[in-house]
C-alpha positions as CSV (number, residue, x, y, z in Angstrom):
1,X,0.0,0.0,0.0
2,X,1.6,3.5,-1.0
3,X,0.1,6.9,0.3
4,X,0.7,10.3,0.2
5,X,1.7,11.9,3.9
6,X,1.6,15.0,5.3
7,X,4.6,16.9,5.7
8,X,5.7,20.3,6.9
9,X,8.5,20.4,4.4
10,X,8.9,22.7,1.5
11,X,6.5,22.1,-1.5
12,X,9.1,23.4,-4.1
13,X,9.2,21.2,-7.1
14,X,12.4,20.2,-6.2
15,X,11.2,18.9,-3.4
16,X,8.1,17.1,-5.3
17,X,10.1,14.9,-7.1
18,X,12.9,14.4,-5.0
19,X,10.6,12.8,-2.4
20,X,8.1,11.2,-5.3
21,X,5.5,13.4,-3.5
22,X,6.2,11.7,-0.4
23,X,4.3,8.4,-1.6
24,X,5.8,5.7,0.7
25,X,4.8,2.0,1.6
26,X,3.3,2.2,4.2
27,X,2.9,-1.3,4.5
28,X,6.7,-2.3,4.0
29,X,8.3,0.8,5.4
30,X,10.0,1.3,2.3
31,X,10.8,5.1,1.4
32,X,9.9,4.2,-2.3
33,X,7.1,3.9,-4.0
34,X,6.1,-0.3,-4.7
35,X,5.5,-1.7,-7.9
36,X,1.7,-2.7,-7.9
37,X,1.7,-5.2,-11.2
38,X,-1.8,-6.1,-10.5
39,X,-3.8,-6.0,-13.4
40,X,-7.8,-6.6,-11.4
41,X,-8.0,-5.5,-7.8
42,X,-10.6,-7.7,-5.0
43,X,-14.1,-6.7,-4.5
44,X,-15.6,-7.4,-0.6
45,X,-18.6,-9.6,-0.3
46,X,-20.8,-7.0,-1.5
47,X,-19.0,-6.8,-4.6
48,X,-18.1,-3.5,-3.2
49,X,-14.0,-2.7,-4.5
50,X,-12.0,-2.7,-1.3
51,X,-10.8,0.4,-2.7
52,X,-12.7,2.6,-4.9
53,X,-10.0,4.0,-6.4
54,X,-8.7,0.9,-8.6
55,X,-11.0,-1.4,-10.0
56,X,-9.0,-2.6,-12.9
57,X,-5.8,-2.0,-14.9
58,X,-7.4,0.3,-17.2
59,X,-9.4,2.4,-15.2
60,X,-6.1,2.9,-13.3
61,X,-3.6,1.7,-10.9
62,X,-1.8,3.0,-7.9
63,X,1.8,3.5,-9.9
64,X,0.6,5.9,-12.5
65,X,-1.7,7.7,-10.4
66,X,1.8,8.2,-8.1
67,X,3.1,9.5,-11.4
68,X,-0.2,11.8,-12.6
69,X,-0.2,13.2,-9.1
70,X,3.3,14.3,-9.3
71,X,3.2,15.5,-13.0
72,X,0.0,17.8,-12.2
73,X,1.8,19.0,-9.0
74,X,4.9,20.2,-11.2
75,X,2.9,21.8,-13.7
76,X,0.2,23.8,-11.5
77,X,-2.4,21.4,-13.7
78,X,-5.1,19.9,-11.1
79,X,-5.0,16.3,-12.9
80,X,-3.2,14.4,-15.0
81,X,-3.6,10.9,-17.6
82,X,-0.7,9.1,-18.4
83,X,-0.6,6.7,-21.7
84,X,1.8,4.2,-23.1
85,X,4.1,6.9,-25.2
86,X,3.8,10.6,-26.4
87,X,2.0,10.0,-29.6
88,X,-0.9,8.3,-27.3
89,X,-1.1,11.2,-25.4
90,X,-1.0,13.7,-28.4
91,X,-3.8,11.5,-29.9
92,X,-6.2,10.9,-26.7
93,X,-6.1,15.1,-27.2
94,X,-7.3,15.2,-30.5
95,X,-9.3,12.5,-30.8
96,X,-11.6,14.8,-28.4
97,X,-12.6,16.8,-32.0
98,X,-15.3,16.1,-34.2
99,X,-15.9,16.5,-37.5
100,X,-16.1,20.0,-39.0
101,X,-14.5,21.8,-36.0
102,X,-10.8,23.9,-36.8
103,X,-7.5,23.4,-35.1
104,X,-4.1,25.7,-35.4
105,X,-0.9,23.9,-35.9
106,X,2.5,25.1,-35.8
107,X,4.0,24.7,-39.8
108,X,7.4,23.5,-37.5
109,X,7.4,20.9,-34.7
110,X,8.1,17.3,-34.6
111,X,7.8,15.7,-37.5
112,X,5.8,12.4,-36.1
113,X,3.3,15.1,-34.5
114,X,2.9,16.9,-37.9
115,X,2.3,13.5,-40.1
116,X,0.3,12.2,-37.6
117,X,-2.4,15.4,-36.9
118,X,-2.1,15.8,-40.4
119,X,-3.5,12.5,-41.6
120,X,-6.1,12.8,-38.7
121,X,-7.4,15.7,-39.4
122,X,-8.2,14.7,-43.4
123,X,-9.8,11.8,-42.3
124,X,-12.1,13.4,-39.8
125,X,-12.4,16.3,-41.5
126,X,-11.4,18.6,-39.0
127,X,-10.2,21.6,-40.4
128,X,-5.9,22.3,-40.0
129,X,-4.5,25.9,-39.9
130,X,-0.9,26.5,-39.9
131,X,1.3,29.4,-38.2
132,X,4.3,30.5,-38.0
133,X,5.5,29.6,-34.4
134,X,8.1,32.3,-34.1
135,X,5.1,34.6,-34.9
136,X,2.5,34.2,-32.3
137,X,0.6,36.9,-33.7
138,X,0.0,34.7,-36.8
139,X,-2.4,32.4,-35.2
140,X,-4.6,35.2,-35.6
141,X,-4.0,35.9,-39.3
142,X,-5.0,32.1,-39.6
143,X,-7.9,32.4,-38.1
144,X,-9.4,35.8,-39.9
145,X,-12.8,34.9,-41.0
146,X,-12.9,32.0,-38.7
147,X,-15.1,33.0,-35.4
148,X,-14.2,29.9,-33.2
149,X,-11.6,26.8,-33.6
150,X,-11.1,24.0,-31.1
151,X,-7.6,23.7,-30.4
152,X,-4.2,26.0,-30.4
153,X,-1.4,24.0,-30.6
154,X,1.9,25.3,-29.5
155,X,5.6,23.1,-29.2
156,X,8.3,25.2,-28.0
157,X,10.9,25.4,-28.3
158,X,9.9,23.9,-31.7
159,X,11.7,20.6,-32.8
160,X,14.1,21.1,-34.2
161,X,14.1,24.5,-35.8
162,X,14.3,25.9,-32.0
163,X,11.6,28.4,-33.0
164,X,10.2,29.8,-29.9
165,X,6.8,30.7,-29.3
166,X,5.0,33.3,-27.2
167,X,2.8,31.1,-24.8
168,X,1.1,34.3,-22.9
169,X,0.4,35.7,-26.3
170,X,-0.4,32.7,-27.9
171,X,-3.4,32.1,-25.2
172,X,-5.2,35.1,-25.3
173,X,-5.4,34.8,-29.4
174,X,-6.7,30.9,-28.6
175,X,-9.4,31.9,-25.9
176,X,-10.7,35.3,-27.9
177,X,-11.7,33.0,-30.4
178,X,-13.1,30.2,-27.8
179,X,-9.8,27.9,-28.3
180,X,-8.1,26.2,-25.5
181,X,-4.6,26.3,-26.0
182,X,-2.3,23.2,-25.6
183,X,1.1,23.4,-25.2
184,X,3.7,20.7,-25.8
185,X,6.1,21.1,-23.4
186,X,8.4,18.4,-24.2
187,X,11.4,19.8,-24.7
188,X,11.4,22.7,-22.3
189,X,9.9,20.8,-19.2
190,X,8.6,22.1,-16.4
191,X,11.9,22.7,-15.0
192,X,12.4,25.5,-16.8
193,X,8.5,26.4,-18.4
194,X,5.1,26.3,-16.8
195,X,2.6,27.0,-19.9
196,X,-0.5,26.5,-17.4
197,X,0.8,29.1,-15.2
198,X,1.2,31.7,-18.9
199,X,-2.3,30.9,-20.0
200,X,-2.1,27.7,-21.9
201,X,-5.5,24.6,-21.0
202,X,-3.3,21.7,-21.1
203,X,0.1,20.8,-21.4
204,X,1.6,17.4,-23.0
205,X,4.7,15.6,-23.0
206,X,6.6,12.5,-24.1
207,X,7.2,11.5,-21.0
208,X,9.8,9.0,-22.6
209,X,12.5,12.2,-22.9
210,X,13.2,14.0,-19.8
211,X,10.6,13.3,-17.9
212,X,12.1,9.4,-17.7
213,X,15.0,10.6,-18.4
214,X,16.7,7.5,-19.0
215,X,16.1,6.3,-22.2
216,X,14.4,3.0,-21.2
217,X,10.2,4.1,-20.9
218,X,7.9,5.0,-23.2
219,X,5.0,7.3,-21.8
220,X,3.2,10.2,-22.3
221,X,0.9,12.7,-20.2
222,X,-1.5,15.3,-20.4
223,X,-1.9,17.8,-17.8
224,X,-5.1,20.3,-17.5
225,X,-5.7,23.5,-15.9
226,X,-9.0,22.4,-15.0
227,X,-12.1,20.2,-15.6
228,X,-14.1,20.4,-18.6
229,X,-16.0,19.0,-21.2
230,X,-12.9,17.9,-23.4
231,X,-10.9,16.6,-20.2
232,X,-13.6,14.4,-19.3
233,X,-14.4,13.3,-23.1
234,X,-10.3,12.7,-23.2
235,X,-10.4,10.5,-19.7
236,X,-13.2,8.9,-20.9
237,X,-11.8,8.0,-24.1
238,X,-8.3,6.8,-22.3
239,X,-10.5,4.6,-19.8
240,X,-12.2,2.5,-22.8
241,X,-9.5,2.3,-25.2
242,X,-7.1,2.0,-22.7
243,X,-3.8,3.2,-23.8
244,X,-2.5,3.0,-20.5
245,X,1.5,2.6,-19.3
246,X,2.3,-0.5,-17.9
247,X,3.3,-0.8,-13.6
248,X,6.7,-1.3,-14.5
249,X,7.0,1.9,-16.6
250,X,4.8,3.6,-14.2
251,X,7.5,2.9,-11.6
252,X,10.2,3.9,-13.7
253,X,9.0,6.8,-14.6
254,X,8.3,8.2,-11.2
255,X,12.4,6.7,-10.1
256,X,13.6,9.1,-13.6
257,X,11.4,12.3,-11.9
258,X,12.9,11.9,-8.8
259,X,16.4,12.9,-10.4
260,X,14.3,15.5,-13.0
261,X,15.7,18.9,-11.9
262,X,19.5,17.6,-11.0
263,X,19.6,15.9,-14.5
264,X,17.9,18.8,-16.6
265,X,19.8,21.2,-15.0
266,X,23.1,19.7,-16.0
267,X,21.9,19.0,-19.7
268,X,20.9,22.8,-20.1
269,X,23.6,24.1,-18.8
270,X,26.1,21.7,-20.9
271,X,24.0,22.4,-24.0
272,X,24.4,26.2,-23.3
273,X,28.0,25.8,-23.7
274,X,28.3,23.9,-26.1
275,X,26.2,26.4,-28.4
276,X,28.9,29.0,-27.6
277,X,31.5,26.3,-28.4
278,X,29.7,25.9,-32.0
279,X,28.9,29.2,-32.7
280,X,32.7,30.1,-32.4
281,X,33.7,27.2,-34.6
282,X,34.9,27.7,-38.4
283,X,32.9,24.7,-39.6
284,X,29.8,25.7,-38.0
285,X,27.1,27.8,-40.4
286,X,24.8,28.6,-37.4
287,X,23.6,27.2,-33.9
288,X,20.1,27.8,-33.3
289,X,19.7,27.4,-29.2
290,X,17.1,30.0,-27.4
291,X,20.0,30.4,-24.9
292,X,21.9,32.4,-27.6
293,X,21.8,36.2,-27.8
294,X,22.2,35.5,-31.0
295,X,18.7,33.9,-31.4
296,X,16.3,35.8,-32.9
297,X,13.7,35.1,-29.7
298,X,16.0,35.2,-26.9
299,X,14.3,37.7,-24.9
300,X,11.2,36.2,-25.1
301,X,12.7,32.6,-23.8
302,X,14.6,34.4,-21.3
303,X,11.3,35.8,-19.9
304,X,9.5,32.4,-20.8
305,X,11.8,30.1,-19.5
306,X,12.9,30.2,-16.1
307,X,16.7,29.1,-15.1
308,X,17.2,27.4,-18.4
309,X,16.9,26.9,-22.2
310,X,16.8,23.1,-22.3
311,X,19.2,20.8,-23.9
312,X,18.0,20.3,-27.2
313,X,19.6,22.3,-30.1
314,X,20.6,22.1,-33.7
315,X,23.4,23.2,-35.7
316,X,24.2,23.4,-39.4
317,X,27.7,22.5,-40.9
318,X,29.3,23.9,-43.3
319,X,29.0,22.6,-47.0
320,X,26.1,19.9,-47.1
321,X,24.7,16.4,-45.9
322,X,27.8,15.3,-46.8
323,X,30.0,17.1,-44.6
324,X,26.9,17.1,-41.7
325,X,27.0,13.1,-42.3
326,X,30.4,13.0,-42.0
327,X,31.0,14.9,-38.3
328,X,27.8,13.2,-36.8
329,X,29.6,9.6,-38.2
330,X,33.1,10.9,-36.4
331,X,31.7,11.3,-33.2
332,X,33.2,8.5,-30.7
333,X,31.4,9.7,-27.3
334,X,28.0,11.4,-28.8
335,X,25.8,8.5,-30.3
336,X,24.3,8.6,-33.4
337,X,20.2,7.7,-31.9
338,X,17.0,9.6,-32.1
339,X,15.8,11.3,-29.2
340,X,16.6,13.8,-26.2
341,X,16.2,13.8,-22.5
342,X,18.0,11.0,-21.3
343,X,21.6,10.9,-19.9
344,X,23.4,10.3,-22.7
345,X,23.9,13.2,-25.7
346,X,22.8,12.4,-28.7
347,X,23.0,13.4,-32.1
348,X,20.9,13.3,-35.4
349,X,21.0,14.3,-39.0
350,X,17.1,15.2,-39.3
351,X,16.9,15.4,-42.8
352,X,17.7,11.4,-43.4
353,X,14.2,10.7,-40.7
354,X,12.4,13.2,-42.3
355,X,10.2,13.4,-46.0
356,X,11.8,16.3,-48.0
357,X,8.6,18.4,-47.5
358,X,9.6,19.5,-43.9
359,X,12.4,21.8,-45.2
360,X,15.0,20.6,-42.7
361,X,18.4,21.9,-43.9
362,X,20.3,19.1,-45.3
363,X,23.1,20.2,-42.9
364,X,21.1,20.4,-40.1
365,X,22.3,18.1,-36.8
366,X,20.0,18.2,-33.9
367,X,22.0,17.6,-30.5
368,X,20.2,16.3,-27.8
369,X,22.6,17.1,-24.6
370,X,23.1,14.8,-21.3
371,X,24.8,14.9,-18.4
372,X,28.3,13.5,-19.5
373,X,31.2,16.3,-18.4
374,X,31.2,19.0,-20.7
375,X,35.1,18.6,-21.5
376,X,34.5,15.2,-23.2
377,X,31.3,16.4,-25.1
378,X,33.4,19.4,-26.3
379,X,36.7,17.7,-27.5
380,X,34.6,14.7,-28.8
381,X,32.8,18.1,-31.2
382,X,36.3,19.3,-31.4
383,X,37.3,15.9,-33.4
384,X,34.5,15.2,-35.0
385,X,34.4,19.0,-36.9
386,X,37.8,18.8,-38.1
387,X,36.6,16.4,-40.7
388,X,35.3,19.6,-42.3
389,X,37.9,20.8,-44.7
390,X,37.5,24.2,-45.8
391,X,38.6,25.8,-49.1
C-alpha cells in the first residue's frame, strides 16, 4: 500500500520529485514507491472494490496515479492521464474533435506530431490551420474569418528548428476566439516552463524524454488546468481504449522524476556551452539554441523560460549532408540515436528521418545534450568538426 503523507516540508518542485511526492509503503516501510503489477483488484462480499480508487488496470492503478499526481503538482495542472508513449497522449487530445470543427498547428514541430495530426485531421475532417510559431501573432492571421476553432497548438521550443513561441500571447489569441490552447512542453519541461501558469489549457509531453529521463520508458501525459468537457471526453476515451502505461513503466518513470531537476539542470547548462562552443567554430554555419543572444527570440525565452533553455539544439555544418554526415559519423562519445532527454547526448541528421517536404536543412544536426562532463562532449565536437575541410 503506497500513500501520500503529510509533511511540513517545502513544496518546491524540487522537493516534489525528489521525495516522489512523499508516496511511501506504508505497508513495508520502504521510502519508495512499490511496484503494484496487478492487473484486477478484490471486490468485498458485497462486490463493493475494497478500494474505490482501482477497480482494474485500465481504469487505473496506484503506480501511475503516483506519477499523474506528481506531474499535475509540477505543472500547477489539477490532474493528469498518463498513456503508453507521447504520440498516445498527443492523440487521446485530439481525438476529443469532431468533424467539422478547426484546429491551429505550428508549420514547425516534430515531424511524427505533424504527419500524424495531419492524416487525422483529413480523415475526420477537422479543419488544420498553420502558423508561423516564431510569430504568435499569426495564429490570428489564420484564423481571420474564422469565429471559433477547437484547439491552439503550440511546441516550444519547436523541434528542431528551435523556434520559440509566445505562450502568454499565444493564449489570449486561442481563448478570444473560444480555443483552449495546448502546449507541448516536451522539450522545455517544467523545470524551466510552466505553460498552465502563462495561460495555456493543457500541457503534453513525451514522458519518454526528460521526464524518464533515461532512455528506457515509453509514456506520455497530459496535464489540464481544470475540468471540462474535453478533459472528461479525453479520460473517458483513455478509460475505454485504454492506452494505459504498464506498472513497471509507471515505476520507472516516477524513479527518472525523482532525479528531474538535477539531470535537466546539467543538460541545459552543458547544451548552453556547447552552443557558444559551436557558434565560435569555423565549420559551424549557425547554432540555433534559445539560450543564444544571438537567437532571434531570446528575450522572449529568457522571460519564458525560467533558469534554463533546455538541452536540445541544432546546428548546421558547413557545405552539405555530406559534410553534416560525416562529423555526426566521427563522433566517438556522442551516439548517433533519435531522441533527447535522457543521460546520454545524442545526435541526429534530421533530414535522413524526415520526407523532403519538412524543409530541414540538409546540414542540419540536432544535439540532444546529457549529463556527461562538458570537457568530453566538447573535444569529442572538437574531433569530429575537423573532418570539415575548408577551401
Amino acid at each position: 500500500m503506497s500513500s501520500k503523507i503529510s509533511s511540513d516540508r517545502s513544496s518546491a518542485p524540487e522537493t516534489i520529485v525528489a521525495t516522489a511526492g512523499h508516496f511511501l509503503d506504508l505497508h513495508g516501510g520502504g521510502v519508495t514507491p512499490v511496484i503494484n503489477p496487478s492487473t484486477t483488484f478484490a471486490r468485498d462480499d458485497q462486490y463493493r472494490p475494497l478500494n474505490a480508487a482501482h477497480v482494474y488496470g485500465r481504469d487505473d492503478n496506484p503506480g501511475y496515479v503516483i506519477a499523474e499526481r506528481i506531474l499535475a503538482e509540477l505543472e500547477h495542472g489539477s490532474e493528469c492521464r498518463l498513456f503508453s508513449s507521447g504520440m498516445a497522449a498527443i492523440a487521446a487530445v485530439f481525438q476529443t474533435l469532431e468533424p467539422g470543427h478547426v484546429v491551429v498547428l505550428p508549420r514547425s514541430m516534430y515531424w511524427g506530431v505533424t504527419q500524424w495530426t495531419r492524416n487525422f485531421c483529413q480523415r475526420f475532417d477537422v479543419t488544420a490551420l498553420y502558423y508561423d510559431p516564431a510569430d504568435a501573432e499569426t495564429i490570428s492571421d489564420c484564423l481571420a474569418g474564422y469565429e471559433r476553432a477547437e484547439i491552439v497548438w503550440v511546441e516550444t521550443p519547436a523541434n528542431p528548428m528551435m523556434q520559440v513561441t509566445d505562450i502568454q500571447r499565444a493564449a489570449d489569441i486561442a481563448h478570444a476566439h473560444q480555443a483552449q490552447l495546448v502546449v507541448d512542453n516536451t522539450t522545455a519541461t517544467p523545470v524551466f516552463t510552466r505553460p498552465l501558469i502563462l495561460g495555456a489549457d493543457m500541457v503534453v509531453h513525451s514522458a519518454t524524454k526528460s521526464l524518464n529521463g533515461h532512455s528506457d520508458v515509453l509514456a506520455g501525459a497530459v496535464i489540464t488546468a481544470e475540468d471540462g468537457e474535453r478533459w472528461r471526453r479525453l479520460c473517458a476515451d483513455r478509460h475505454d481504449a485504454g492506452a494505459v502505461p504498464g506498472s513497471f513503466e509507471s515505476w520507472l518513470l516516477v524513479r527518472g522524476l525523482r532525479t528531474l531537476f538535477v539531470r535537466v539542470e546539467r543538460a541545459s547548462a552543458n547544451a548552453l556551452s556547447i552552443a557558444r562552443y559551436l557558434s565560435e567554430q569555423p565549420q559551424v554555419e549557425s547554432v540555433l539554441y534559445p539560450g543564444l543572444e544571438s537567437h532571434p527570440a531570446h528575450l522572449l525565452a529568457t522571460r519564458q523560460m525560467t533558469g534554463g533553455f533546455g538541452s536540445l539544439l541544432s546546428f548546421q555544418v558547413r557545405g552539405g549532408k555530406r559534410e553534416a554526415l560525416a562529423v555526426a559519423g566521427a563522433l566517438q562519445t556522442i551516439i548517433s540515436a533519435t531522441s533527447l532527454g535522457g543521460v546520454e547526448t545524442l545526435i541526429e541528421h534530421r533530414h535522413s528521418v524526415e520526407p523532403p517536404e519538412t524543409n530541414v536543412p540538409e546540414n542540419l544536426l540536432r544535439l540532444a545534450v546529457g549529463i556527461e562532463h562538458l570537457d568530453d562532449l566538447l573535444n569529442d565536437l572538437k574531433q569530429a568538426l575537423n573532418v570539415v575541410h575548408l577551401s
